[in-house]
C-alpha positions in Angstrom: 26.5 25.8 -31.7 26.4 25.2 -35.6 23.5 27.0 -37.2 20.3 26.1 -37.1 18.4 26.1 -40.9 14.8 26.3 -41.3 13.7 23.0 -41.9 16.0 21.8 -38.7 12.6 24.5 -36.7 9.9 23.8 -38.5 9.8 19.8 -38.6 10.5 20.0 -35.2 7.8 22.4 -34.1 5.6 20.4 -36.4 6.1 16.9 -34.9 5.7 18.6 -30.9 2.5 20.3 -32.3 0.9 16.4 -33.8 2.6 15.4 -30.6 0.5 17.0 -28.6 -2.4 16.1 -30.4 -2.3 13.1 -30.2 -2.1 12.9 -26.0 -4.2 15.7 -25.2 -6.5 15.9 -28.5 -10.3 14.2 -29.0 -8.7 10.8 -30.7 -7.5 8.5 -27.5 -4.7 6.0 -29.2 -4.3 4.0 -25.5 -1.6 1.4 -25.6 0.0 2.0 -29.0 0.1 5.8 -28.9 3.9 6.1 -27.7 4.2 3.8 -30.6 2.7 5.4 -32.8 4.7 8.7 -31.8 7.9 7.3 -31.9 7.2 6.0 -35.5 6.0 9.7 -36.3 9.5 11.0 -34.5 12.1 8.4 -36.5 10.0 9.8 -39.7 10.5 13.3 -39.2 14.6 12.9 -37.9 14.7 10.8 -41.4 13.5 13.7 -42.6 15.3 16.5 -40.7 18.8 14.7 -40.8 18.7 13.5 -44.2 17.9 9.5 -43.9 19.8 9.2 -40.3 17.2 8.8 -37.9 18.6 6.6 -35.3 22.0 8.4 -34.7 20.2 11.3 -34.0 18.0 10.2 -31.2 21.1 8.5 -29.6 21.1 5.0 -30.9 24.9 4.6 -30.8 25.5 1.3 -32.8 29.3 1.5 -31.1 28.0 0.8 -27.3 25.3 -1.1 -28.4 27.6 -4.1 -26.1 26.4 -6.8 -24.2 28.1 -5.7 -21.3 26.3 -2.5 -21.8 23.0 -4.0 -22.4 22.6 -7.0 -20.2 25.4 -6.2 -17.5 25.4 -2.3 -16.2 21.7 -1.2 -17.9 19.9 -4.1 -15.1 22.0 -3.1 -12.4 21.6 0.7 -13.1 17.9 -0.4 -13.1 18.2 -2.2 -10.0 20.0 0.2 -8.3 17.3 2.8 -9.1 14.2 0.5 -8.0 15.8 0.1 -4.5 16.3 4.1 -4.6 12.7 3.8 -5.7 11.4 1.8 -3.3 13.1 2.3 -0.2 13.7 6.3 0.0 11.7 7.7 -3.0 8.5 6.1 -2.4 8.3 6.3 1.4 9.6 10.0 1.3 7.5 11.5 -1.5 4.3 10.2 0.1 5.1 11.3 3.4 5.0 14.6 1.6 2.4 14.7 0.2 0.1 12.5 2.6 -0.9 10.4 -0.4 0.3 6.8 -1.1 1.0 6.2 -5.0 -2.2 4.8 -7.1 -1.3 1.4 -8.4 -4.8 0.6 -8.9 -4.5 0.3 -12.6 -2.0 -2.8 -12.0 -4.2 -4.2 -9.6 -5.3 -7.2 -12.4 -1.9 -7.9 -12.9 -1.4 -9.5 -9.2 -1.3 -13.1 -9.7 -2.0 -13.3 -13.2 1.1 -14.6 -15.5 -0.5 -13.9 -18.9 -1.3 -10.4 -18.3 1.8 -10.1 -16.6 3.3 -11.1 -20.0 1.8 -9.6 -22.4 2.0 -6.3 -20.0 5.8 -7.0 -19.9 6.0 -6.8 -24.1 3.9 -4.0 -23.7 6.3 -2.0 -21.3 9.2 -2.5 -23.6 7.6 -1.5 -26.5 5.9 2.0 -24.8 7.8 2.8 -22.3 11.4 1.1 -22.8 11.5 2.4 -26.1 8.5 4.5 -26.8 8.9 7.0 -23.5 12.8 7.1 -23.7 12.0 8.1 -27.8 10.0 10.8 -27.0 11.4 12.3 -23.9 15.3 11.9 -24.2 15.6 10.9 -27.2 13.7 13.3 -29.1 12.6 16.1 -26.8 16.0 16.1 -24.9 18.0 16.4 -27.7 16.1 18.9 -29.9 16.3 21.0 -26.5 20.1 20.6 -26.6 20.2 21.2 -30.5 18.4 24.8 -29.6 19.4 26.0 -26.4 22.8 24.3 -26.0 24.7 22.3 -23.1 25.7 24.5 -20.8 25.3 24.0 -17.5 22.1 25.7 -17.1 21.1 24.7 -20.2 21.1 21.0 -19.0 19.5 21.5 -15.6 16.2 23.3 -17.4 16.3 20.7 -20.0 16.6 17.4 -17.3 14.0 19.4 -15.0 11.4 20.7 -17.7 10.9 17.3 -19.5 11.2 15.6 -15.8 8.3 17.8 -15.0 6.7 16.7 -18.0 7.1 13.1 -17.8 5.9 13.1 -14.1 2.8 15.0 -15.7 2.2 12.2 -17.9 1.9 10.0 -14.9 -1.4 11.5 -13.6 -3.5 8.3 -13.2 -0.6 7.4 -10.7 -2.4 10.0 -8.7 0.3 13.3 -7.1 2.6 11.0 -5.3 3.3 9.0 -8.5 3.4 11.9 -10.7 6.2 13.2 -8.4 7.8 9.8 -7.8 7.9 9.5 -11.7 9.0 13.1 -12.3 12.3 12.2 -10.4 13.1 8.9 -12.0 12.8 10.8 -15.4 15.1 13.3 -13.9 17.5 10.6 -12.9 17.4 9.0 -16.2 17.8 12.1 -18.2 20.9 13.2 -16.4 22.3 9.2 -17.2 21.6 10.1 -20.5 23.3 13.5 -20.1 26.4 11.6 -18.8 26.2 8.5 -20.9 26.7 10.6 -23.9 23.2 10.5 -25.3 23.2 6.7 -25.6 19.4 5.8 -26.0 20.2 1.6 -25.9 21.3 2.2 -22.4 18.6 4.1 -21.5 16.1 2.2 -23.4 17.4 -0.9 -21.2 17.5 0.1 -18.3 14.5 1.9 -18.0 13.3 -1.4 -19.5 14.3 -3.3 -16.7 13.0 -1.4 -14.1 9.4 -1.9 -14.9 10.4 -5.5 -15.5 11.7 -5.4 -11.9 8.4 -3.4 -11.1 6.1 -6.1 -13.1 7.7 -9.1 -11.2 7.0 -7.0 -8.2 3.5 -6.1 -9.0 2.7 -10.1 -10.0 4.0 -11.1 -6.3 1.9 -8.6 -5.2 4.8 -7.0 -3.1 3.6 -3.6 -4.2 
């Protein structure tokens, strides 16, 4: 592990700590705060790694591919919605006794312009805003402090997992739990992919497209 300077902790610890204000402090940001934090992120890796933001978050302009992109990311993401769908889903809330809240999609059933502007919305804060934060920032500083060994990798997939489940509370416990898996699932892609954040930006894209189509059929 090379050394770790000063600046390479304290920017760090200073971004997670304005982080955290903004999701859990008194100012409420709503749609644009993953935007706004992955802006304050690519600032502070400009910062830390001297004008090389993107590389270091695991934008890889090498597999940045079409078949990359728009072959294996949608089928990844298929192949993770029927995972989702048909065993996830049903076993979590068998569980837990509790189906998933999806009543905060409810207005999207039917209704092509929200669907729309929701599906711009979904790339923007959770294609590339949630895959920012949790793999591409929070996974790799984890990595840049504590290593990759084995059980290095497995605290760092299940911690931020657990995390990014959290973050699903208005999903209700089911969804939370249901969420925390996926982000498991794409963290270790991301593990094995090398760290490249296009393919996980796209696929995780995807899925919610796949899960907005859903929603707008009223299939879920």
């Amino acid at each position: 592990m090379n050394k770790i300077t000063l600046r390479q902790t304290l920017i760090p610890l200073s971004t997670i700590a304005i982080i955290c204000f903004i999701w859990f402090g008194p100012i409420r940001l709503s749609y644009i705060e993953n935007i706004v934090i992955s802006i304050l992120i690519i600032i502070a890796n400009y910062v830390e790694y001297k004008g090389k933001p993107f590389s270091a978050l695991g934008f890889q302009r090498e597999k940045f591919t079409f078949k990359n992109i728009l072959v294996f990311a949608p089928l990844v993401a298929l192949g993770l919605f029927v995972f989702y769908v048909f065993a996830l889903v049903p076993l979590i809330t068998k569980l837990t006794g509790t189906p998933i809240d999806y009543s905060s999609f409810e207005q999207l059933k039917g209704n092509l312009p929200a669907c729309l502007i929701s599906l711009l919305l979904v790339w923007a804060t959770a294609g590339f805003g949630e895959e920012i934060i949790f793999r591409g920032y929070f996974m790799r500083q984890f990595v840049k402090f504590f290593g990759e060994s084995k059980v290095s990798i497995v605290l760092n997939i299940v911690l931020f997992a657990c995390f990014f489940g959290f973050m699903h509370s208005y999903q209700g416990i089911t969804g939370q739990l249901v969420t925390g898996v996926i982000g498991a699932l794409l963290a270790l892609i991301f593990y094995l992919r090398k760290y490249d954040l296009w393919f996980l930006v796209a696929v995780h894209g995807f899925f919610d497209t796949i899960a907005l189509i859903c929603i707008y059929l009223g299939l879920v």
